[in-house]
DOBA-610062 format. One record per residue (C-alpha): x, y, z. Coordinates in steps of 0.02 Angstrom, whole numbers, padded with zeros to 5 digits, always signed. Layout:
N
XYZ ...
END
This chain:
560
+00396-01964-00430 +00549-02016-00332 +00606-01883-00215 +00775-01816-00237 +00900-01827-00108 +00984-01655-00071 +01078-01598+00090 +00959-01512+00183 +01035-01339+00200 +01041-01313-00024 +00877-01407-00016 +00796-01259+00102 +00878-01135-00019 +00821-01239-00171 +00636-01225-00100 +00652-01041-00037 +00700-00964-00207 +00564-01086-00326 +00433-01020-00173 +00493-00840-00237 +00481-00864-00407 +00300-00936-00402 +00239-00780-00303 +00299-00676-00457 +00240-00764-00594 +00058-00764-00489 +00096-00567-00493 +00164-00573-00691 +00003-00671-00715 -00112-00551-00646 -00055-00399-00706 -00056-00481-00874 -00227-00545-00891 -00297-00384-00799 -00410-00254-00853 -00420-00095-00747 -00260+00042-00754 -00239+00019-00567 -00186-00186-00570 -00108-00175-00765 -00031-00030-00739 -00005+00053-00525 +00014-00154-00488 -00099-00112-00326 -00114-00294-00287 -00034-00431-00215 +00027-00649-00225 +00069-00761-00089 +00062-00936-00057 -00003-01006+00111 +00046-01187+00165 -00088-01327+00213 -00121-01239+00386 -00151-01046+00320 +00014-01004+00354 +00101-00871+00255 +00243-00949+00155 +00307-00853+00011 +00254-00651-00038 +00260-00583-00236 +00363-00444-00284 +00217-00300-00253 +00137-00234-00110 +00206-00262+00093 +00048-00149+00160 -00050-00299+00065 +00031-00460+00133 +00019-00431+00318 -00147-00452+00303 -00150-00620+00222 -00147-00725+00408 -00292-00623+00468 -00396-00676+00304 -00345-00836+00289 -00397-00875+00464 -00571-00806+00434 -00594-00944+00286 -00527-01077+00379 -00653-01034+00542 -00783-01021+00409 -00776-01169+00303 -00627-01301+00392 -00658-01444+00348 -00782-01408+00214 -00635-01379+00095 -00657-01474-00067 -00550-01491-00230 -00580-01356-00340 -00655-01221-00204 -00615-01063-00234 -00669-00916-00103 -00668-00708-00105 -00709-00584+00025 -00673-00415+00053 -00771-00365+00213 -00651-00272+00336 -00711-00345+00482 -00697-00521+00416 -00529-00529+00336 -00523-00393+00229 -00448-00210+00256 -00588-00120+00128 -00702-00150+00004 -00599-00132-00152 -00468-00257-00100 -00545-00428-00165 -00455-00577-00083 -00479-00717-00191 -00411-00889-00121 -00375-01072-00207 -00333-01217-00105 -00211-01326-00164 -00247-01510-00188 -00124-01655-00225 -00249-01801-00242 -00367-01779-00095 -00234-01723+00019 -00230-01513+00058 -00068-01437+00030 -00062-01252+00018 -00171-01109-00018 -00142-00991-00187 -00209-00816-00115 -00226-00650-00215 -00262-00448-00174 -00341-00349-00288 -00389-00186-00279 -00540-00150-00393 -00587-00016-00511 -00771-00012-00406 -00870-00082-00256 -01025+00023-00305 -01052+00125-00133 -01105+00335-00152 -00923+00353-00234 -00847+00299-00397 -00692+00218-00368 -00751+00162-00187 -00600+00259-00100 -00701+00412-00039 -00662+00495+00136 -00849+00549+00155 -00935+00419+00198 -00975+00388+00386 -01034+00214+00414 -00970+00047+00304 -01171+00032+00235 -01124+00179+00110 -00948+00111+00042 -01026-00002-00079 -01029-00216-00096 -00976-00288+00061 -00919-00463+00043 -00903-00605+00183 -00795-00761+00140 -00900-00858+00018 -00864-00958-00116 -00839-00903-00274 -00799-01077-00341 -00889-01244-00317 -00789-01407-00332 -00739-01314-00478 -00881-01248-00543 -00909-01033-00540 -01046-00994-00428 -01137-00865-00529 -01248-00791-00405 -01089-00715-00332 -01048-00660-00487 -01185-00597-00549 -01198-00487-00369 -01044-00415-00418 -01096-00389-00600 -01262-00287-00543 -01165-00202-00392 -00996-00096-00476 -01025+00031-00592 -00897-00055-00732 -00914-00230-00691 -00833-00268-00854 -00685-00213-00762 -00704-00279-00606 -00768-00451-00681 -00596-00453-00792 -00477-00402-00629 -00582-00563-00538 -00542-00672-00681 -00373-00588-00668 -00342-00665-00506 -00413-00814-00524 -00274-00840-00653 -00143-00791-00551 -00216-00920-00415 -00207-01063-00564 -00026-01013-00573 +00015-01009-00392 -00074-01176-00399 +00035-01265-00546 +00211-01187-00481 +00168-01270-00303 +00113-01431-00359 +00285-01458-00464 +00373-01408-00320 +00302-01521-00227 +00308-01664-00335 +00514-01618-00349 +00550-01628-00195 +00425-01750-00097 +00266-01689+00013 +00354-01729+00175 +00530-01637+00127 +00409-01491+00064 +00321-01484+00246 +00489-01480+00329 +00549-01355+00224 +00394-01261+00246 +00415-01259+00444 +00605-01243+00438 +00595-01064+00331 +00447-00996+00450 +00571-01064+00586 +00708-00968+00485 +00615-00801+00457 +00579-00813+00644 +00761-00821+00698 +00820-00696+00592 +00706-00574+00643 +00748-00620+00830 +00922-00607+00801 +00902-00420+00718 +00772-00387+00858 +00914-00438+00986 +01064-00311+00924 +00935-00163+00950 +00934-00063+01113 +00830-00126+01246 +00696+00011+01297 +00538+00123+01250 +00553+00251+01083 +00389+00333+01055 +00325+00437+00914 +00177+00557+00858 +00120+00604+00677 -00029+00685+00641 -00158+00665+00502 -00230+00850+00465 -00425+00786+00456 -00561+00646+00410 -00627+00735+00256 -00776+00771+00396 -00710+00860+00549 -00590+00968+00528 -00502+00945+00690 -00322+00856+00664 -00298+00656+00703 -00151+00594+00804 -00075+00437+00756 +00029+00386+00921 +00162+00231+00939 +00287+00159+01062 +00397+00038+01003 +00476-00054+01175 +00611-00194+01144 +00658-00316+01278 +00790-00465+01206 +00731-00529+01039 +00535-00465+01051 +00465-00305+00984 +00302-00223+01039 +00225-00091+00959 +00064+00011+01048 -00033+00122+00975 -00114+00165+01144 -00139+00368+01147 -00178+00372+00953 -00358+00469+00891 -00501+00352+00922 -00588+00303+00767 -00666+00449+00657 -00832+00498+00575 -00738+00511+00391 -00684+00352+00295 -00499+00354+00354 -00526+00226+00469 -00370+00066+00464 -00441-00089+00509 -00324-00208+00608 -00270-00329+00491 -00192-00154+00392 -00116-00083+00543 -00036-00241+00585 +00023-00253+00391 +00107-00085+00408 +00207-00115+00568 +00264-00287+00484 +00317-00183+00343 +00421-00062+00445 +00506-00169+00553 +00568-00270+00401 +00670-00108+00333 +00770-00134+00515 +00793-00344+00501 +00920-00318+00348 +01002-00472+00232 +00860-00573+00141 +00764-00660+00267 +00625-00770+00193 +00471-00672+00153 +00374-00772+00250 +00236-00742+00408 +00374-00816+00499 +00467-00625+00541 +00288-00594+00608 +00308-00692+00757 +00412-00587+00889 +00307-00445+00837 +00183-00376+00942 +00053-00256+00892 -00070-00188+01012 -00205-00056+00951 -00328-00033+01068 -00524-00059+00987 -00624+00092+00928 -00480+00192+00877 -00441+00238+00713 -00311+00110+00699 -00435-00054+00752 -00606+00023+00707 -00758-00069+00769 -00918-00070+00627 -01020+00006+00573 -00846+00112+00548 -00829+00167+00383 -00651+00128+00311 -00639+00153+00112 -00486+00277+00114 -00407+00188+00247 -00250+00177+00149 -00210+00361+00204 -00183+00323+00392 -00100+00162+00354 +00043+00264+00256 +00021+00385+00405 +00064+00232+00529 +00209+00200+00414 +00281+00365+00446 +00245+00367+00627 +00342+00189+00653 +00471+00233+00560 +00483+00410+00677 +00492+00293+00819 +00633+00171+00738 +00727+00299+00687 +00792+00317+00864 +00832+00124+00891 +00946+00162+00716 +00974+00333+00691 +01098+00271+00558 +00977+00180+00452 +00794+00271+00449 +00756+00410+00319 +00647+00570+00360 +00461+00549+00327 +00405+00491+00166 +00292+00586+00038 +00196+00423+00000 +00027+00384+00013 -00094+00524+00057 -00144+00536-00112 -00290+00453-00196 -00390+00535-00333 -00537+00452-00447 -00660+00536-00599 -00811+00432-00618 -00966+00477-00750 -01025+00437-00914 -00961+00485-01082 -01077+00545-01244 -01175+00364-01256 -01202+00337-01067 -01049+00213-01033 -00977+00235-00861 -00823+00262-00831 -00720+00255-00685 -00524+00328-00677 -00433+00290-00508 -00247+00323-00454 -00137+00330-00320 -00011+00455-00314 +00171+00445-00231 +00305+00586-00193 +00482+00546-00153 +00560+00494-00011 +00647+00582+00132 +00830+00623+00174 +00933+00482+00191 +01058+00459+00324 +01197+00445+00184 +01099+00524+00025 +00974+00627-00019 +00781+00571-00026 +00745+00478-00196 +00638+00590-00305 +00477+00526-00378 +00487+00354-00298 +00342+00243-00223 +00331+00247-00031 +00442+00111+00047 +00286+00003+00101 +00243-00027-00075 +00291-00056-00239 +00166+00042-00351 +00206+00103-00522 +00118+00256-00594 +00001+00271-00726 +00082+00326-00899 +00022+00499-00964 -00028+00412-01141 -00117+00268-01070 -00220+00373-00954 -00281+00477-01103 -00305+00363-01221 -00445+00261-01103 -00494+00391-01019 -00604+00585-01033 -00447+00642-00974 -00285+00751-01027 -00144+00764-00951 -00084+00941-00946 +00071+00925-00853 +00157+00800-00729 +00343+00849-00668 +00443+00883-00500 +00422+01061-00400 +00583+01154-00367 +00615+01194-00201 +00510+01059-00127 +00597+00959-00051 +00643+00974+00149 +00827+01044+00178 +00938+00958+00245 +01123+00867+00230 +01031+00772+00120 +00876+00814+00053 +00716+00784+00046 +00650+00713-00101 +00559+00850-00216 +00357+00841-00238 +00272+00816-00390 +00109+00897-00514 +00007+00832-00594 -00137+00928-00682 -00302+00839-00772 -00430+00927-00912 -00585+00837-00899 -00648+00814-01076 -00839+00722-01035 -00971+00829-01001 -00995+00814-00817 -00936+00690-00692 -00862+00671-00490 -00726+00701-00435 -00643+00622-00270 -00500+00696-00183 -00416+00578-00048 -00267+00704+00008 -00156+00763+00155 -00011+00836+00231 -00079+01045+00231 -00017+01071+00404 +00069+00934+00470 +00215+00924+00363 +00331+00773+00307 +00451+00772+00462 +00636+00802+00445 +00763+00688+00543 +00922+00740+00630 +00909+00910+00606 +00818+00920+00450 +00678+01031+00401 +00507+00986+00366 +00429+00956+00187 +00311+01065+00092 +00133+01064+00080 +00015+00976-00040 -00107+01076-00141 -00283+01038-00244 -00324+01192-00362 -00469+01193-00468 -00500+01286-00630 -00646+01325-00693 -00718+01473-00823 -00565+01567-00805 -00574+01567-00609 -00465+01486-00480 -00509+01421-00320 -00428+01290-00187 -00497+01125-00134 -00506+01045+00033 -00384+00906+00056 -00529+00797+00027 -00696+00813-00036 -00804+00759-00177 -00861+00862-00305 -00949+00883-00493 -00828+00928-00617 -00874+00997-00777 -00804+00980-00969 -00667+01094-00986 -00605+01083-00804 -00444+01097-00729 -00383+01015-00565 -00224+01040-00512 -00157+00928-00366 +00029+00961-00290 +00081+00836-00184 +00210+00888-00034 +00383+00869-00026 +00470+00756+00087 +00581+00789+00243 +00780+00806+00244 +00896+00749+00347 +01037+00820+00437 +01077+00990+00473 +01069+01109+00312 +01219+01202+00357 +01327+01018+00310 +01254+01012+00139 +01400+01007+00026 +01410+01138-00088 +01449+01046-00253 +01287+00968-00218 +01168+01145-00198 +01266+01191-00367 +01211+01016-00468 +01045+01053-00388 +01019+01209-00484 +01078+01157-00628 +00964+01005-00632 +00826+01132-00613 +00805+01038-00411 +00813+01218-00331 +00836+01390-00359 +00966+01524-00331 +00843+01608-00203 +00784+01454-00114 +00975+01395-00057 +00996+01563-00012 +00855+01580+00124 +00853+01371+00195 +01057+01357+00163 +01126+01540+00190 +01250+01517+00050 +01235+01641-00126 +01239+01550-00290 +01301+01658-00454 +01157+01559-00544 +01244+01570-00722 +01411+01544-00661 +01346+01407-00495 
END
């Protein structure tokens, strides 16, 4: 095809926005085709599309703690197989310590051929229903080396010069407890690769191979700048931070997560030197993941709409010194690693709240939570039920925290009450915002939420991957502090707590109960405006008694 002849500055927007719109029908694509609640439903994957050399061009509309990651896997497959390449390949791993950030996220990777000539990768995340492993689900806390977390895959091929390679299949198959599931999310992803694949190939063939290239390098040029630029009108200087995880599901002693962000010009390091060193329990965040979540953060502060490219990445620097928790060394164990990744959110954006007071919200309620079911209903078929639950967020430095909302590293969607109980052994007994929940502050914090599950099957496990008992969400500027989450377990008329994370049988006719905590406000409570503690009440947000003891005002409660 001819190539068209556009000024170069609409051309690099032209080429920008199609790059966007591929990564999102890759996503559409996916979540269409996929099985399991937590891609059809939660969206806990992720798209991009890579360029000839690995690079990171273009990320889908789902999760940031995801596509930080992609440079670190795609270099793994290109050490591995280089020049071995061929049209129609198609490779998956999901080993953390080659590529991967844990065993349920399946990267699954097409290379992009026009004739014989490479020109891009098509690169998935998944997270799967099951990995096998001692815990249904595969997101446990207790295990204590990577051996017990379930199928550990290097980067192999998954396709052959188009053609499936069913031993790898057929590993997986005899290796998850629903592989129907887990074969259908593969598939899933191998669709939304096929996709990526199509929308790049008419892109290129619009515009020319060699105008594609130089666009390619001119928006990872153009992320690069912009990021500098933002970098640049920050303070010079050291802001350091410290959050705290409460435990590892295995020693009950608490975990500090440490950071010091230092600018100098346009660059931006960020050391983790002081945090815990790694830990016994599955919380463990490999690199790849901690460098994801610092990417993440530090995109909140670069404003306007940058490409969403690996170019931002560049005047980053992350340094997390081996064998802590944040760059564990094997045999590690690192399932529920999604915990302290949140929890290095929340410490970054402690720290970058002082380079922009104006701009950073209190801490986050988003994250800690992870909860799976796994057994076997009346005629032996397993099942497996895994979600992720998000709060709201914190105070903001202008409103209050947004109730109910994923965290601001990701863009997760819940699973709907009807769906869950119409696949699943489950009922949903109630799901709804706590009153009084929320941090004080000027504004806010954003309230925490319940949710409560009757197991209906006759016996099964339950998982518990949950936080935030003693070290609360932080407030900012003045703000209190959160509330803290809660597991409660029913059972024969008797109630009893549950540690923040543990694994457990649970019985037909159960009840578990999990509260999640309530985010941090900002400000000092004594600026709150009035009108707003009066609509609070009579949205049911807080009570009469609560403004009285964190506000010191008295509300007539029928009059407000």
């Amino acid at each position: 095809m001819k190539e068209r002849k556009l000024s170069e500055p609409i051309l690099l927007e032209l080429v920008k926005h199609a790059l966007d719109a591929i990564v999102d029908e890759m996503a559409i694509a996916l979540v269409r085709t996929a099985y399991s609640n937590n891609l059809k439903n939660s969206m806990d994957m992720s798209c991009a599309l890579c360029d000839a050399r690995g690079r990171l061009l273009a990320q889908g509309m789902t999760l940031p703690l995801h596509l930080g990651s992609i440079p670190d896997a795609m270099g793994c497959i290109a050490r591995k197989f280089g020049a071995s390449t061929r049209p129609g390949d198609v490779f998956i791993l999901n080993d953390p310590y080659e590529g991967g950030t844990h065993l349920p996220d399946f990267y699954i990777v097409k290379p992009v051929w026009r004739g014989d000539v490479l020109v891009g990768w098509a690169a998935t995340i998944g997270h799967q229903l099951d990995v096998g492993g001692m815990t249904p689900g595969g997101n446990g806390c207790d295990a204590t080396e990577i051996f017990q977390e379930g199928l550990r895959i290097p980067p192999v091929r998954l396709y052959d010069r188009g053609a499936p390679v069913d031993a790898i299949f057929e590993l997986i198959e005899r290796n998850v407890r629903v592989p129907r599931q887990v074969l259908g999310d593969v598939r899933a992803q191998l669709a939304a690769c096929a996709a990526g694949e199509k929308g790049l190939l008419d892109l290129i063939d619009r515009y020319g191979a060699e105008r594609f290239r130089t666009c390619s390098d001119a928006l990872l040029d153009q992320a690069e700048r912009l990021a500098r630029n933002a970098i640049r009108a920050m303070p010079d200087g050291s802001y350091a931070f410290e959050d705290w995880i409460d435990d590892d599901g295995v020693d009950p002693g608490p975990i500090p997560i440490r950071v010091t962000i230092t600018v100098a010009g346009d660059g931006l390091i960020a050391d983790f030197t002081g945090t815990a060193a790694q830990v016994e329990g599955a919380i463990n965040s490999p690199l790849p993941f901690t460098k994801s979540a610092v990417y993440a953060c530090v995109r909140h502060l670069i404003g306007g709409d940058p490409p969403n490219n690996e170019g931002y990445f560049r005047p980053i620097e992350v340094v997390a010194p081996a064998a802590t928790i944040v760059n564990p060394v094997m045999p590690a164990p690192v399932a529920a690693r999604g915990l302290t990744g949140f929890r290095v959110a929340n410490t970054l954006f402690g720290a970058l709240a002082k380079i922009a007071p104006d701009r950073v919200f209190a801490c986050e309620m988003g994250g800690d939570t992870g909860i799976s079911f796994g057994g076997y209903d009346a005629e032996r078929r397993p099942f497996v039920f895994l979600e992720f639950l998000f709060g709201s967020w914190g105070g903001r430095p202008t409103k209050d925290g947004i109730d109910a909302a994923a965290s601001a590293v990701v863009n997760f969607s819940n699973n709907p009450v009807e769906i869950v109980e119409s696949e699943y052994p489950l009922l949903i007994e109630r799901y709804g915002y706590v009153p009084d929940s929320g941090g004080a502050g000027k504004f806010r914090g954003g309230l925490a939420l319940v949710r409560q599950h009757r197991f209906l099957a006759e016996e099964g496990v339950l998982q518990l991957r949950t936080d935030r008992r003693t070290h609360l969400p932080y407030g900012l500027q003045g703000g209190r502090s959160g509330t803290p989450s809660q597991n409660l377990l029913w059972r024969d008329g008797e109630m009893r707590e549950l540690p923040a994370k543990c694994r457990l049988t649970i019985r037909r006719g159960d009840v578990f109960w999990h509260v999640l905590g309530g985010a941090g406000g900002w400000g000092d409570p004594a600026e709150r405006d009035p009108a707003r503690l009066t609509q609070d009440i009579a949205e049911g947000k807080l009570t009469a008694d609560y403004v009285r003891r964190e506000y010191g005002i008295a509300v007539e409660p029928e009059s407000g």
